[in-house]
ROSE-4610 file (N, C-alpha, C; in Angstrom, 1 decimal, always signed):
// ROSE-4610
residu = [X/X/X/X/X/X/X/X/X/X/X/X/X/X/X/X/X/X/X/X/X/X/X/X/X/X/X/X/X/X/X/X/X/X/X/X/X/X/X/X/X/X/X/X/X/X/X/X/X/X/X/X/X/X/X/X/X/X/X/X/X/X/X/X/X/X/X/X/X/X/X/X/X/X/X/X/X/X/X/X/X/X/X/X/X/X/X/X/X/X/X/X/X/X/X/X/X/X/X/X/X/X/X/X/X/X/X/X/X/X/X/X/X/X/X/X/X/X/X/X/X/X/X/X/X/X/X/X/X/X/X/X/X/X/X/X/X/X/X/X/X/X/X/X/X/X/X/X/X/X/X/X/X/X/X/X/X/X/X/X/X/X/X/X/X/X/X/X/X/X/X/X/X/X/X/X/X/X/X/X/X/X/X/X/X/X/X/X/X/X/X/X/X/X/X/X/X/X/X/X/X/X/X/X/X/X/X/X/X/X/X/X/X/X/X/X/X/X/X/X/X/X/X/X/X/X/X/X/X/X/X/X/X/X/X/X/X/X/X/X/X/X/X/X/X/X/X/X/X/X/X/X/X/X/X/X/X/X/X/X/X/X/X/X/X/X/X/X/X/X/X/X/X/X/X/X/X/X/X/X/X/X/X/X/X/X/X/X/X/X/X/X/X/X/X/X/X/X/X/X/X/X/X/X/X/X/X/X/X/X/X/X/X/X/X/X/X/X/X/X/X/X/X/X/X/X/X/X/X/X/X/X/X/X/X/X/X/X/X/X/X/X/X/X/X/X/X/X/X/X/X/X/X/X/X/X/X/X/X/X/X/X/X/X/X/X/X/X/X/X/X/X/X/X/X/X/X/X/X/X/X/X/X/X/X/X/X/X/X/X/X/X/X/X/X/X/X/X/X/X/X/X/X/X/X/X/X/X/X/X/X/X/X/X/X/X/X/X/X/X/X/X/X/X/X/X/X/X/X/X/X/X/X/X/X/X/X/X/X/X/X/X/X/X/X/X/X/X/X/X/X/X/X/X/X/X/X/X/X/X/X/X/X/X/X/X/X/X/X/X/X/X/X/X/X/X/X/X/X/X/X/X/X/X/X/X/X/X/X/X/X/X/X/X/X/X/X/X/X/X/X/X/X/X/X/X/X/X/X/X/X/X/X/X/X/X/X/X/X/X/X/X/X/X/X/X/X/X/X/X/X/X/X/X/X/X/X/X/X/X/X/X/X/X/X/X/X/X/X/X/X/X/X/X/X/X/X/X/X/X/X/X/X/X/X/X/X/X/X/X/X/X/X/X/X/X/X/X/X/X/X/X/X/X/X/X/X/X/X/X/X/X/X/X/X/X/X/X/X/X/X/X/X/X/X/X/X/X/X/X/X/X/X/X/X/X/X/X/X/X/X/X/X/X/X/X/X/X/X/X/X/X/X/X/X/X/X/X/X/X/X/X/X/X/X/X/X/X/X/X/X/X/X/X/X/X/X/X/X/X/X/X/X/X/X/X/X/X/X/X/X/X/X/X/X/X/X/X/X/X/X/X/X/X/X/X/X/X/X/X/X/X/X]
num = [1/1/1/2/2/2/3/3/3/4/4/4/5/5/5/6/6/6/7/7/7/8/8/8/9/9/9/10/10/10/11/11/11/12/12/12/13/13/13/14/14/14/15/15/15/16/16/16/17/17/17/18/18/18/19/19/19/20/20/20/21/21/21/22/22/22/23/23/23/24/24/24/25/25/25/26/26/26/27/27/27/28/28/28/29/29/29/30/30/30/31/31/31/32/32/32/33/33/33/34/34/34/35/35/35/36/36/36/37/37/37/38/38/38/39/39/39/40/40/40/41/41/41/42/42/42/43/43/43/44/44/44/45/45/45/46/46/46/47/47/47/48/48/48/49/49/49/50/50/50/51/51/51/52/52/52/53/53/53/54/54/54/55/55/55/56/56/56/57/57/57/58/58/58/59/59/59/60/60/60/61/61/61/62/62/62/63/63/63/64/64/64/65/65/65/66/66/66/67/67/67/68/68/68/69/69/69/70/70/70/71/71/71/72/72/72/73/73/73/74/74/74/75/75/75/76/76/76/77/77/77/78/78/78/79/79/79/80/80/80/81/81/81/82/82/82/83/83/83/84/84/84/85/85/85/86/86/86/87/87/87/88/88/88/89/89/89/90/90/90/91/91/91/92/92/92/93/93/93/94/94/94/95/95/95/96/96/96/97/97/97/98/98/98/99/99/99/100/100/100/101/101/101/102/102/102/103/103/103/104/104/104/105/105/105/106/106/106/107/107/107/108/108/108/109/109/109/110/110/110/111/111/111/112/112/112/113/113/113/114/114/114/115/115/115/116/116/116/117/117/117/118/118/118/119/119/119/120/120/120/121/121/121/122/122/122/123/123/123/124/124/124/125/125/125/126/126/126/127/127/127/128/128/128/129/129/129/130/130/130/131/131/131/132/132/132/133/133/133/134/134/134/135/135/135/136/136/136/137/137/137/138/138/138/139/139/139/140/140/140/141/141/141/142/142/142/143/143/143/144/144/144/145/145/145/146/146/146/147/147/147/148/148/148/149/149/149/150/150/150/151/151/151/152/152/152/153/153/153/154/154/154/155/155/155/156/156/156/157/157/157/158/158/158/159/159/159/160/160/160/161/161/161/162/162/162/163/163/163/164/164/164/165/165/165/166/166/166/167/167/167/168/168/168/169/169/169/170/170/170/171/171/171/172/172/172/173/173/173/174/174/174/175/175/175/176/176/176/177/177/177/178/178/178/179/179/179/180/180/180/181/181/181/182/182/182/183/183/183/184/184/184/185/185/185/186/186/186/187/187/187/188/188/188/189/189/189/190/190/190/191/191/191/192/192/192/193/193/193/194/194/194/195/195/195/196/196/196/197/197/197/198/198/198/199/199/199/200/200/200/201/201/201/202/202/202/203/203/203/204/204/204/205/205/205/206/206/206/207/207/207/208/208/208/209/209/209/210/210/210/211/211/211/212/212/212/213/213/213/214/214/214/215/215/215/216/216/216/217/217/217/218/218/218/219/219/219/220/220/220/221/221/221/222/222/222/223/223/223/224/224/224/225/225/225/226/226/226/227/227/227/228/228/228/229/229/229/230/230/230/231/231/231]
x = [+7.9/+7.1/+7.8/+8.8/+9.6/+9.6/+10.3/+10.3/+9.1/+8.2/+7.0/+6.4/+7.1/+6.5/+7.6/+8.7/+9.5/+9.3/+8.8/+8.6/+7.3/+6.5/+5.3/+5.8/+6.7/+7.1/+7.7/+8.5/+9.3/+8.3/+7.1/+5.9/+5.1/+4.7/+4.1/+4.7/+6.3/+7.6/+7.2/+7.2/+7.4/+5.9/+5.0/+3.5/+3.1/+3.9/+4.1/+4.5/+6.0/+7.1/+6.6/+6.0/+5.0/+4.1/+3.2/+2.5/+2.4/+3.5/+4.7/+4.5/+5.8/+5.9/+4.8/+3.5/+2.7/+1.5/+1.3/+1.1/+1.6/+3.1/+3.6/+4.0/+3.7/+3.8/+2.6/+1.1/-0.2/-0.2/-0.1/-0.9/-1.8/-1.4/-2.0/-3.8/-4.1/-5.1/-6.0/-5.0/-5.7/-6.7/-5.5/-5.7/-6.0/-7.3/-7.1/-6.8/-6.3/-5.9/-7.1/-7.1/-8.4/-8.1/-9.4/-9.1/-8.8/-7.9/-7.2/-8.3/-7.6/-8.7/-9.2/-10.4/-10.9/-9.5/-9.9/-8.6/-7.2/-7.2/-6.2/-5.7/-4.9/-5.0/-4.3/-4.6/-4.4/-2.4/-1.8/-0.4/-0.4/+0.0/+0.5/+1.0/+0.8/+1.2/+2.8/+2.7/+4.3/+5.3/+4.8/+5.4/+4.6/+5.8/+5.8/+5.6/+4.4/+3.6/+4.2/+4.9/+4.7/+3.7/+3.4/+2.6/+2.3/+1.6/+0.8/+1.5/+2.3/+2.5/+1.3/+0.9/-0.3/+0.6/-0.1/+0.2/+0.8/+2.0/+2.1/+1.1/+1.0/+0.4/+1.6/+1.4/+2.0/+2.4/+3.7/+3.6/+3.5/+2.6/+2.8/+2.6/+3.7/+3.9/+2.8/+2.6/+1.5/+1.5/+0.7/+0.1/+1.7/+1.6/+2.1/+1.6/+2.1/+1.6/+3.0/+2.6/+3.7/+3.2/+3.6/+3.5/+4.7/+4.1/+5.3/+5.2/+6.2/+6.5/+7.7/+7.7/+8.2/+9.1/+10.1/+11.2/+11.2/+10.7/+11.0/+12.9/+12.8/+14.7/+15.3/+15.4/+16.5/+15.6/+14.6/+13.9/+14.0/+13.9/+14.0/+12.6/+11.9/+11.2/+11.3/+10.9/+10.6/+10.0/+10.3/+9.2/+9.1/+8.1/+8.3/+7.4/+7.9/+7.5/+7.4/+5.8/+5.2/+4.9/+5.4/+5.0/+4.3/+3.2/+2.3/+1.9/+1.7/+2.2/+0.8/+0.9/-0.2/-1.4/-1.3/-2.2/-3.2/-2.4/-2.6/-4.5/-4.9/-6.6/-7.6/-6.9/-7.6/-7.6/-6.7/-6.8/-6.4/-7.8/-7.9/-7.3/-7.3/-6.8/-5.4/-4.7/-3.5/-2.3/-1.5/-0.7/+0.7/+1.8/+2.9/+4.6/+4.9/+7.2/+6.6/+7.5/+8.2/+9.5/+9.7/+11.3/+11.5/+12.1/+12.2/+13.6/+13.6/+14.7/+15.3/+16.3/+17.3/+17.5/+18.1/+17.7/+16.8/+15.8/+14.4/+14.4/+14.9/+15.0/+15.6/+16.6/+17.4/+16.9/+17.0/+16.3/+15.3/+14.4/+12.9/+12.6/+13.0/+12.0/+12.6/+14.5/+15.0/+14.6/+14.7/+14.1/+13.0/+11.9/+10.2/+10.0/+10.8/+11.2/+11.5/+13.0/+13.6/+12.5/+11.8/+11.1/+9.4/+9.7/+8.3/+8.6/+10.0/+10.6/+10.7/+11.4/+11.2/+10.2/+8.9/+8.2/+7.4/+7.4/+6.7/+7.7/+9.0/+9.7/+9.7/+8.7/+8.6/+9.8/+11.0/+12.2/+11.7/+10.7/+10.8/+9.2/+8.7/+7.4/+6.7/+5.2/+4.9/+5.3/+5.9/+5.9/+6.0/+5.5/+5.8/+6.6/+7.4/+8.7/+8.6/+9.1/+9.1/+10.5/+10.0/+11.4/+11.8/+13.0/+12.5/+13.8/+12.8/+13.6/+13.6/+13.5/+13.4/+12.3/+11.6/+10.8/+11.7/+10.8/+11.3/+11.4/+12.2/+12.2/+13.4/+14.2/+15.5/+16.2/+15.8/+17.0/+18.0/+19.0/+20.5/+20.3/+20.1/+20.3/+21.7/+22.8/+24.0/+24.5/+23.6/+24.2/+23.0/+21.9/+21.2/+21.3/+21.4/+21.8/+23.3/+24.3/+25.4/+25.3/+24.6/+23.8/+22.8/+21.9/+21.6/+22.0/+22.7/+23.0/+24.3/+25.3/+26.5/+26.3/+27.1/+26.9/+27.6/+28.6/+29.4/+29.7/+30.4/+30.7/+32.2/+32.4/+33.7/+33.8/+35.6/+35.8/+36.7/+35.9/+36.7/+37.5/+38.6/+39.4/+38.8/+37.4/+37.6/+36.4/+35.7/+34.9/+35.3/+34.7/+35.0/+34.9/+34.4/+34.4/+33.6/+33.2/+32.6/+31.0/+31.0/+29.3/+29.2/+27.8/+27.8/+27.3/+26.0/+26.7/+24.9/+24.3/+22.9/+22.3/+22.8/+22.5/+21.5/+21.5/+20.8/+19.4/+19.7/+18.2/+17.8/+18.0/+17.6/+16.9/+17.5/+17.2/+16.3/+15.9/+14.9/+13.4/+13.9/+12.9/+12.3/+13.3/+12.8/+11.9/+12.3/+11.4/+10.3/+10.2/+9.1/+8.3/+8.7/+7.9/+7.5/+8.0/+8.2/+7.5/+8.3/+7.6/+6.3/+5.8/+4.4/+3.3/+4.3/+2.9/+2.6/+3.6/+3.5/+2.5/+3.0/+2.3/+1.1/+0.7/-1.1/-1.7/-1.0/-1.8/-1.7/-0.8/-0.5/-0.7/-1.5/-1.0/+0.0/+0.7/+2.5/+2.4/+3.3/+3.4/+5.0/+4.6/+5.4/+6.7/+6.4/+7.6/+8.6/+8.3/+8.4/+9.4/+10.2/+10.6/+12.3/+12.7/+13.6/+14.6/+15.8/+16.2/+17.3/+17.3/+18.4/+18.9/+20.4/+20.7/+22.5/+22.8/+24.2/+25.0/+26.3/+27.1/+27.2/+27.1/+26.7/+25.5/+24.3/+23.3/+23.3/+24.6/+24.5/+25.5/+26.0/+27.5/+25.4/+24.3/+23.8/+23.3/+22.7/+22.0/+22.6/+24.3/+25.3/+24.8/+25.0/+24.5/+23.6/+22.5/+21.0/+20.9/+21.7/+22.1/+22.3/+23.8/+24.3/+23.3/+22.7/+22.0/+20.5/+20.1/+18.4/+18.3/+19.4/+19.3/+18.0/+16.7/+15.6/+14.4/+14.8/+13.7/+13.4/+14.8/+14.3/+15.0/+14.1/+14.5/+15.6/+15.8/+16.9/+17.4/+18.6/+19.4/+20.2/+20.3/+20.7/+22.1/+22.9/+24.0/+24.9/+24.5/+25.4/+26.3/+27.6/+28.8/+29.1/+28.8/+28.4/+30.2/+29.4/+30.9/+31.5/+32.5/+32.6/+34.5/+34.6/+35.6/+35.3/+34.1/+33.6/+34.7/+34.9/+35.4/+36.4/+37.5/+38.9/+38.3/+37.1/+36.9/+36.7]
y = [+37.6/+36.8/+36.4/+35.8/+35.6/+36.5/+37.9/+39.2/+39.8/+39.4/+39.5/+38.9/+37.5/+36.4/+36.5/+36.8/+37.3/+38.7/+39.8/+40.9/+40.8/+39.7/+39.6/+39.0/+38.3/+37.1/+38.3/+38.9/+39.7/+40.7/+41.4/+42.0/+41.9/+40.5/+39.4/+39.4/+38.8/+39.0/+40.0/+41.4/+42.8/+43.4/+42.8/+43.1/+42.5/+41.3/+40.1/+40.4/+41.0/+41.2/+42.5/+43.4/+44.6/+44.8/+43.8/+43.3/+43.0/+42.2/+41.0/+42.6/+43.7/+44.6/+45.2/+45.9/+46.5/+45.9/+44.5/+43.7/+44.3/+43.8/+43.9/+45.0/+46.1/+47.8/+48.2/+47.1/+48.0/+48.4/+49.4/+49.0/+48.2/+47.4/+46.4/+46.9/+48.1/+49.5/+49.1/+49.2/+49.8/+48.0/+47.0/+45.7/+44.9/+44.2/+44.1/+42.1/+41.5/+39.9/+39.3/+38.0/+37.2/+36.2/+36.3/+35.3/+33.8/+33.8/+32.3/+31.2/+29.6/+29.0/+28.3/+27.5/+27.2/+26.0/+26.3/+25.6/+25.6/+26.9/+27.3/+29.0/+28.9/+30.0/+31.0/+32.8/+33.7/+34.0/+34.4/+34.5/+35.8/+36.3/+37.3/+38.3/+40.0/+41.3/+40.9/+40.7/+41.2/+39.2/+38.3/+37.0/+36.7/+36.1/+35.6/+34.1/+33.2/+32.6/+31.6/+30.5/+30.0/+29.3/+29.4/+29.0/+27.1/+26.6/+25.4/+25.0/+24.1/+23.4/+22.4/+22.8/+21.7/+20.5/+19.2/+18.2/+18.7/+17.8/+18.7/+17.3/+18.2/+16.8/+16.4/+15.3/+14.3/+15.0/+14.9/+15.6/+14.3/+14.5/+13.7/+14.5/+13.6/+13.9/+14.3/+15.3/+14.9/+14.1/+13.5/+12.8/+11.4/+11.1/+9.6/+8.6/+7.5/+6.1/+5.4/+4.5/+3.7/+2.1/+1.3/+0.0/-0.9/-1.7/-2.9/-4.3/-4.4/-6.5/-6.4/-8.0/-8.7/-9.4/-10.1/-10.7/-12.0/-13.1/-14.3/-14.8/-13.9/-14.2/-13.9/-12.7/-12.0/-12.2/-12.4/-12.8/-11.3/-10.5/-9.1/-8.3/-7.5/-6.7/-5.0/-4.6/-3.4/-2.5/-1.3/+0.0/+0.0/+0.6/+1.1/+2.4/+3.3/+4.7/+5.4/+5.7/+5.5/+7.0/+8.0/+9.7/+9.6/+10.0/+10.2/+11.4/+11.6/+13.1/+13.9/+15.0/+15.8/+15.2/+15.5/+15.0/+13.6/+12.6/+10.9/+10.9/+11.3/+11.4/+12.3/+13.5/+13.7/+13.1/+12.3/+11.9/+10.1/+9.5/+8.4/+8.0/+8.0/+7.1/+7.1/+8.2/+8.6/+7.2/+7.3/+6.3/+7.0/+6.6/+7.0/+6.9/+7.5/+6.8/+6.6/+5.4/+5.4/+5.0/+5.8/+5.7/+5.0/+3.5/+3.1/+3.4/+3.7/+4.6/+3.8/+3.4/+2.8/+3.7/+3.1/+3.9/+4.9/+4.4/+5.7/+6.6/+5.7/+6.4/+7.6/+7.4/+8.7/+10.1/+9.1/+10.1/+10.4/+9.7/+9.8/+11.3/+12.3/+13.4/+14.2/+14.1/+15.1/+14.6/+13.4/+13.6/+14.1/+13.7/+14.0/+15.5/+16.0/+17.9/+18.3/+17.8/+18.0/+18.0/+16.9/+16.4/+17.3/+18.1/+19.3/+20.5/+20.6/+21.7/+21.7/+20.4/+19.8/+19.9/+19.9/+19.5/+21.2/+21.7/+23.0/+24.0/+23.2/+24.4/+23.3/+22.0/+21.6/+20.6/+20.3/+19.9/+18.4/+18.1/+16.6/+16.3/+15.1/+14.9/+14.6/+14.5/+13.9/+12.4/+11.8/+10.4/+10.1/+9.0/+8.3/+7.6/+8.2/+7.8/+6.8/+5.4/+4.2/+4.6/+4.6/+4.6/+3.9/+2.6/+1.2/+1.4/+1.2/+1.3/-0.2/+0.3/-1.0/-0.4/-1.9/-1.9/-2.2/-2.1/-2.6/-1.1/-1.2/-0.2/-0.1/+1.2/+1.5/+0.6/+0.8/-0.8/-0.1/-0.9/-0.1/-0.8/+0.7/+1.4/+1.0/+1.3/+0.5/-0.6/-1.5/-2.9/-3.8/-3.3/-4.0/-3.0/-2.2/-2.2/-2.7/-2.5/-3.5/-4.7/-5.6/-6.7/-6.7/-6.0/-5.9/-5.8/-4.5/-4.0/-4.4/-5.4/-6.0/-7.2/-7.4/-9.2/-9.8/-9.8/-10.7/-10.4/-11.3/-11.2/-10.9/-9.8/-9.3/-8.9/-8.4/-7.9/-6.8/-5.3/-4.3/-4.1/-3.0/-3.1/-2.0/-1.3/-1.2/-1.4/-2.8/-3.3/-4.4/-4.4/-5.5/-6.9/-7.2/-8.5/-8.6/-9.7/-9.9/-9.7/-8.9/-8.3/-8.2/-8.0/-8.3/-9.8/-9.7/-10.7/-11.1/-10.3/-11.0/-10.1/-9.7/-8.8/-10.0/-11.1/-11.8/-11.8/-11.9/-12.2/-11.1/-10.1/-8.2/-8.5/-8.4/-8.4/-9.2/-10.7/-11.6/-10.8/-10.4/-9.4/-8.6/-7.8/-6.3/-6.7/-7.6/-8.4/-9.0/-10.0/-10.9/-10.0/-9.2/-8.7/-7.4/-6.2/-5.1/-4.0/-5.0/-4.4/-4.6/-5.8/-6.7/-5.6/-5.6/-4.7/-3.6/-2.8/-1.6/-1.0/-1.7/-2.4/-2.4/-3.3/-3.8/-3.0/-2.1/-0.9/+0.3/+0.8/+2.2/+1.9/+3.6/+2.9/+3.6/+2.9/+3.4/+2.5/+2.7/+3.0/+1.7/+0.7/-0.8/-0.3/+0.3/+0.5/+1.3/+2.1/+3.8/+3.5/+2.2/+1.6/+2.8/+3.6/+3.7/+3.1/+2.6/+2.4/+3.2/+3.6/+4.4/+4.2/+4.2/+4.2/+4.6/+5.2/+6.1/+4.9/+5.1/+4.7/+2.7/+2.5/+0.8/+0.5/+1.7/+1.8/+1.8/+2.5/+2.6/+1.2/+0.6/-0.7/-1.5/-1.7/-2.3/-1.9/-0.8/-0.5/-1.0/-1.2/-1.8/-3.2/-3.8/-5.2/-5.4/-5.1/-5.3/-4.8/-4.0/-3.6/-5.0/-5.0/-6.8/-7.9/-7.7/-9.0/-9.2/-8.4/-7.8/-7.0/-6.9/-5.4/-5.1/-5.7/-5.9/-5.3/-5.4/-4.8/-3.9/-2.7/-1.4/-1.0/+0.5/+1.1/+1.9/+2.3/+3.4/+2.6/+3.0/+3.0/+4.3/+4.2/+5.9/+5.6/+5.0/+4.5/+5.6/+6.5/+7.4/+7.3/+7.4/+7.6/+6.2/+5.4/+3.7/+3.4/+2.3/+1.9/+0.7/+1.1/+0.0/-0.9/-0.2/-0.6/-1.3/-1.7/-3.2/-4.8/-5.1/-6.4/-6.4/-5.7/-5.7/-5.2/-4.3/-4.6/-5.3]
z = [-2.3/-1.5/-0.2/-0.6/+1.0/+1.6/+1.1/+1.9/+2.8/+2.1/+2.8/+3.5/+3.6/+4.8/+5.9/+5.7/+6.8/+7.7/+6.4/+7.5/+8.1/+7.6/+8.7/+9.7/+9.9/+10.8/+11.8/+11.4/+12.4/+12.6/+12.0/+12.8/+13.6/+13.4/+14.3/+15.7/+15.5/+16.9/+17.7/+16.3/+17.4/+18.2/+17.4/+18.4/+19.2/+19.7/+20.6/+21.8/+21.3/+22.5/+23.1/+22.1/+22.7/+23.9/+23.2/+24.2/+25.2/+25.5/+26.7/+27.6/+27.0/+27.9/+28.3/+27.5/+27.7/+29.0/+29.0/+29.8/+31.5/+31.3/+32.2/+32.9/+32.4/+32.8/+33.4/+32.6/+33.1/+34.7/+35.6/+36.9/+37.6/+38.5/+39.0/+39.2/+39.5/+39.8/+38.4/+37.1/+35.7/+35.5/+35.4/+35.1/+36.4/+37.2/+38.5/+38.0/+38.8/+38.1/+38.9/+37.9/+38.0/+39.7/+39.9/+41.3/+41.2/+42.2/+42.0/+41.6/+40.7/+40.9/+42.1/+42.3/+43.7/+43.9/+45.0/+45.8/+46.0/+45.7/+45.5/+46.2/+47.2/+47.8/+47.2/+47.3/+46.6/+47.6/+46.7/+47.2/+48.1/+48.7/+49.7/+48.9/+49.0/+48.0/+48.2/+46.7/+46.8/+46.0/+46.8/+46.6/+45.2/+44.7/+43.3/+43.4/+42.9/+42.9/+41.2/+41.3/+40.2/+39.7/+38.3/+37.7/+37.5/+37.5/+37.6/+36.3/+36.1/+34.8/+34.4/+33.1/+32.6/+32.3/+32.1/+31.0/+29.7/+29.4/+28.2/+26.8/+26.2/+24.9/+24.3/+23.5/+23.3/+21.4/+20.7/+20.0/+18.3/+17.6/+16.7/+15.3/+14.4/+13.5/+12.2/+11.8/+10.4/+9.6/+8.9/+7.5/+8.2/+9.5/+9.6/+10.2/+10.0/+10.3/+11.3/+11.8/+12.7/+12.7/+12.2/+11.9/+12.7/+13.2/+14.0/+13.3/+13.2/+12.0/+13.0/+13.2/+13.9/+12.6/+12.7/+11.3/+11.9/+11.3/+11.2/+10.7/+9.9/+8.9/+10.1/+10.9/+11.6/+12.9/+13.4/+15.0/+15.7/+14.9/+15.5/+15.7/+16.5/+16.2/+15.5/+14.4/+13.6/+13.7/+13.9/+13.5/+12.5/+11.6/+10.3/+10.3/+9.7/+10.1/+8.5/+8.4/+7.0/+6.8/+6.5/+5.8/+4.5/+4.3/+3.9/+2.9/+1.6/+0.9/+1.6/+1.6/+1.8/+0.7/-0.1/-1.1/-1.0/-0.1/-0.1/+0.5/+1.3/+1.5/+0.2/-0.3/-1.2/-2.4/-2.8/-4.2/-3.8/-4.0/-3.1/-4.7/-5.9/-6.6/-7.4/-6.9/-7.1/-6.3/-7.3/-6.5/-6.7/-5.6/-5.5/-5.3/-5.9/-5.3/-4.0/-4.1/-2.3/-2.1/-0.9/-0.4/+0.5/+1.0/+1.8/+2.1/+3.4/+4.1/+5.7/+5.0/+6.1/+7.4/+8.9/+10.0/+10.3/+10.2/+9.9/+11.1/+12.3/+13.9/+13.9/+12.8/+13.0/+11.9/+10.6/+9.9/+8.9/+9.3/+8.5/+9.4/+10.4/+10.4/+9.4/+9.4/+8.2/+6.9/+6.4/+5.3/+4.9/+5.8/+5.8/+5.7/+6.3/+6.4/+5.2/+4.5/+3.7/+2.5/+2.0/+1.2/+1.0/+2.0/+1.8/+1.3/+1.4/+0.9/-0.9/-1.2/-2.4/-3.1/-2.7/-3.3/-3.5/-2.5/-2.1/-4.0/-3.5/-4.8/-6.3/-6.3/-7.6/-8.0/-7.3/-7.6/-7.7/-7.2/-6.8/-6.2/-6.7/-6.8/-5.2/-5.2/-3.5/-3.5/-2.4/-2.4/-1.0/-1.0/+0.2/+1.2/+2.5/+3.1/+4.1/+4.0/+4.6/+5.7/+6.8/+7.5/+8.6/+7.9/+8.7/+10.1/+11.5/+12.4/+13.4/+14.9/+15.7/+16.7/+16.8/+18.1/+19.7/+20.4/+21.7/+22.5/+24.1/+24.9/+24.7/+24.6/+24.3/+23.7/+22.4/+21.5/+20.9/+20.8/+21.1/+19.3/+18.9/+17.6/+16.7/+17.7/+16.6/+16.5/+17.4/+17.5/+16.3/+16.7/+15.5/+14.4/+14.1/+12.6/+12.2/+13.1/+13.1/+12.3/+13.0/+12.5/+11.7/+10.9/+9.8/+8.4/+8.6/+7.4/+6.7/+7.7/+7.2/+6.5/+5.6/+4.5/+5.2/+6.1/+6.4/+8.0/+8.9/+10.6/+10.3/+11.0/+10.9/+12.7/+12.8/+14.4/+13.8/+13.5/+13.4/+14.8/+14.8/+15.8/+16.7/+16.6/+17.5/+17.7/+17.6/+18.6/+19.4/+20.6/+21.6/+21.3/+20.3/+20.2/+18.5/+17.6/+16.1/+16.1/+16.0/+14.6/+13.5/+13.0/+11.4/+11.1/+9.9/+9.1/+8.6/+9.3/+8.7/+7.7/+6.8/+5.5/+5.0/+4.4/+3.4/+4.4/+5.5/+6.4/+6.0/+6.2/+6.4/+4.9/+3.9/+2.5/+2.4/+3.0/+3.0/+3.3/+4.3/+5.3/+4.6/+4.6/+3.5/+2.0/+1.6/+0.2/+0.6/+1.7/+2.0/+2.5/+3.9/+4.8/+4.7/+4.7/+4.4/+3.2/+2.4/+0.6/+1.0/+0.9/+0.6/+1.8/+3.0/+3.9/+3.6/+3.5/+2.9/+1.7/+0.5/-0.7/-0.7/+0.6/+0.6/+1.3/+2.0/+3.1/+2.4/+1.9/+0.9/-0.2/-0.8/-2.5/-3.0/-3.2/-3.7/-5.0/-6.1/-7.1/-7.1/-7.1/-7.1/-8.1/-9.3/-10.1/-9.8/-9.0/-8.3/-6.8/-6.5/-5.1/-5.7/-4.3/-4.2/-2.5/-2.7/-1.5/-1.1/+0.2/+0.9/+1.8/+2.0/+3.5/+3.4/+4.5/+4.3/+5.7/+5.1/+6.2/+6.0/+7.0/+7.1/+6.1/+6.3/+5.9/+4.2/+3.9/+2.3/+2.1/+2.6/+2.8/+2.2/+3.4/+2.5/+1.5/+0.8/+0.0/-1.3/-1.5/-2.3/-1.9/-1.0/-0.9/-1.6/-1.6/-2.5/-3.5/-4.0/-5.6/-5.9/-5.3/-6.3/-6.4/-4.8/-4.7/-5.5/-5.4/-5.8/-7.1/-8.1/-8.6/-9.1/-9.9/-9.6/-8.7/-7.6/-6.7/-6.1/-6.3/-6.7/-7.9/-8.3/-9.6/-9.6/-8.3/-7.4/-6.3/-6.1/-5.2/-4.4/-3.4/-3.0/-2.3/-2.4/-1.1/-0.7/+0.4/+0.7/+1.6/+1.4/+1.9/+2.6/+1.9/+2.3/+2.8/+4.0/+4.4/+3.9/+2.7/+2.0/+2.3/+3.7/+4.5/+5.5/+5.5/+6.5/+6.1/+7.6/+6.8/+5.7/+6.4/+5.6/+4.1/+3.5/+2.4/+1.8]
């Protein structure tokens, strides 16, 4: 079956690129070209005429959602970036895992990719991917998670000055605000909560184990930095 979706793929290529040339060999005699559109004056024999760039469209993701919360705990504004299983419109009473997934900016598209692959080969069920990021115009991505996802204010050596330290707010947030919207707009499957996040991101996912262990069923903490703050 693969073999066979590849050599269509590379067939497809080759009657394409065929074409391309075939095109480009006819005689100007055999194929005469369409007249310019109005207003538009016809080029001179021989000068090469660039082509008119359209609008490009705007490119959006399948089966997603984008939600903005604002954090009373931490005074920050949130993206939260909601993937959707294929299945979620046809089976309006089906409920589902959900992943809520730390720096979603970066990687809720690889997961959401990854996670169709999964599912396409049976490994792993459809669920729903929460991927909590930041609002605003260009928000500088490692300074608020900096401040997020650390329990305590520290001054590694090589930052310029002490960050860190509002983990309990984040976790307030994540519990009060986050779960609950999510919750009441999707139907996801409350027992089914997994949490993820790598790096700082997994430093908290350890946080909210200890703190929460309770309020998810999973924990994912990858390659968690648990060298924050002298350890």
């Amino acid at each position: 079956m693969i073999g066979a979706t590849i050599r269509n793929r590379v067939q497809r290529t080759v009657g394409l690129v065929a074409f391309a040339i075939a095109c480009q060999a006819t005689p100007p005699a055999a194929t005469p070209c369409p007249p310019p559109p109005a207003g538009v004056e016809a080029a001179e024999p021989g000068a090469s005429t660039p082509p008119v760039a359209a609008e490009p469209n705007k490119l959006v993701i399948k089966n997603s959602e984008l939600l903005e919360l604002h954090s009373e705990q931490t005074g920050r504004d949130y993206e939260i970036i909601v993937g959707l299983p294929e299945s979620y419109a046809k089976e309006p009473e089906r409920r589902y895992p959900v992943l809520y997934l730390l720096d979603g900016q970066w990687d809720f598209n690889l997961i959401n990719a990854l996670s169709g692959g999964l599912r396409y080969d049976k490994v792993a069920p459809e669920f729903l991917i929460v991927g909590i990021s930041y609002a605003g115009v260009a928000p500088d991505y490692g300074k608020l998670r900096g401040e997020d996802y650390t329990p305590t204010r520290s001054h590694p050596s090589y930052a310029k000055e002490a960050y860190g330290g509002d983990g309990a707010k984040f976790l307030a947030f994540l519990e009060q605000n986050i779960l609950p919207s999510v919750e009441q707009r999707y139907r996801v499957d409350a027992s089914q909560r997994t949490l993820s996040g790598a790096s700082l991101g997994g430093l908290f996912t350890l946080y909210a184990l200890i703190e929460k262990p309770d309020l998810f069923q999973s924990y994912l903490a990858l390659s968690p930095a648990v060298g924050w703050d002298d350890r």
